[in-house]
C-alpha positions, 0 to 999 in steps of 0.5 A, a space after each residue: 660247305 665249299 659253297 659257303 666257303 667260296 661266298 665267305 671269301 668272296 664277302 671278305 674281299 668284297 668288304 676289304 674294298 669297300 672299306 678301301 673306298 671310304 678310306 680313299 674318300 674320308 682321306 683324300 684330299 681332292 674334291 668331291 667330285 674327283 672323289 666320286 670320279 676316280 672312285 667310279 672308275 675304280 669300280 669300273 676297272 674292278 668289275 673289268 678286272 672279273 671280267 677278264 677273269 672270267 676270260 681267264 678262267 675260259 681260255 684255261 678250260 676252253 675244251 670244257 667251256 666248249 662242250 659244256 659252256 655251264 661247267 665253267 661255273 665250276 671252276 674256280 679261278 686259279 693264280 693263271 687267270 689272276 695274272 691274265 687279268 691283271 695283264 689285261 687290265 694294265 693293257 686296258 688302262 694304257 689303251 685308255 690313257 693314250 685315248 685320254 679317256 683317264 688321267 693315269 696318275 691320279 686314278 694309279 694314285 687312287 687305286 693304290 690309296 683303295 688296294 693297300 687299304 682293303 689288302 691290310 684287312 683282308 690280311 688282317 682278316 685271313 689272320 683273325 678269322 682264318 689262323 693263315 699265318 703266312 698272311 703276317 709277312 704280306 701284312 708287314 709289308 703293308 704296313 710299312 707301305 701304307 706308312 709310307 704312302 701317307 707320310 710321303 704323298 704331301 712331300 714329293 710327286 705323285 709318280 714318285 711316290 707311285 714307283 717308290 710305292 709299287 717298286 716297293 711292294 713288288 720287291 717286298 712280295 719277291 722277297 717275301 717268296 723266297 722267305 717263305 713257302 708262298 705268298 698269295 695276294 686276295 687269296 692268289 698265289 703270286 709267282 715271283 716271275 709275275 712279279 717280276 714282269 710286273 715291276 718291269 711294266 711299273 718301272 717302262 710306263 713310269 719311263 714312259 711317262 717322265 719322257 712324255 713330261 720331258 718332250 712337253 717342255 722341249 
């Protein structure tokens, strides 16, 4: 029973990111190729972001992976391991970007088009199949950026629509978790000192960035 469980969510996060790929690749409006690039490279930084879970989930249960590496395929990966492999995804996106190996803007802008895109169904399905009525706030939230997004990114700029959008979303979860007994994010327990450390990340690369925009005009 726990088994299938485990398969059930796994399938539901799973076709909430498919359905955020073809909606990112009927919406948008770059070309196709651009489409199959950033979409490539979403899947690569999904597969990474297991990866690092994985990492995660051994670091956080060394002495047992030591004696017995197999039974680290017991545990399951907890919010700890989420938020080493969300760290380590940002670090890895940096590293790439600096390396200009990725355009930064336009794959975050992608990204985001995919994330709230599967993070509605997945909400909507924890509601619909699950009963999780905690879901309701997060998928408001949702709902008000996934408006946002669209009404907003043929208007202004896309690094101000991104820190609109995800200052938006990290302010709305900490409030959410004050609201409400917990929020959880794919099925993970998001802490509002997560949260916070996040936006601050958000808030230094967005700086980061309009003084690298600024110096390329000195």
């Amino acid at each position: 029973m726990a088994i299938t469980s485990k398969l059930i969510a796994i399938g539901i996060v799973a076709v909430s990111f498919l359905v955020g790929c073809l909606s990112f690749y009927i919406m948008s409006h770059l070309p196709a190729k651009a489409k199959k690039k950033y979409m490539a490279e979403i899947i690569s930084q999904l597969i990474n972001f297991i990866l690092f879970m994985w990492a995660g989930k051994i670091v956080l249960n060394l002495s047992s992976f030591l004696s017995d590496p197999l039974t680290i395929l017991a545990y399951p990966a907890n919010s700890t391991a989420f938020y080493i492999a969300v760290f380590a995804s940002i670090l890895l996106l940096i590293y790439k970007d600096k390396q200009k190996k990725l355009d930064m803007s336009p794959f975050i802008d992608s990204f985001v088009h995919v994330f709230l895109v599967a993070s509605f169904l997945y909400e909507f399905l924890e509601i619909i199949l699950k009963n999780n009525m905690f879901a309701f706030g997060y998928l408001l939230l949702l709902s008000v950026l996934i408006f946002l997004y669209f009404i907003l990114r043929e208007r202004i700029q896309i690094k101000l629509l991104l820190l609109i959008i995800l200052s938006s979303w990290s302010l709305g979860i900490i409030i959410l978790s004050f609201i409400q007994p917990f929020v959880t994010v794919f099925g993970y327990m998001m802490e509002p000192w997560f949260i916070s450390i996040f936006f601050i990340i958000v808030l230094v690369i967005s700086n980061l960035k309009r003084e690298g925009v600024n110096n390329e005009y000195d």
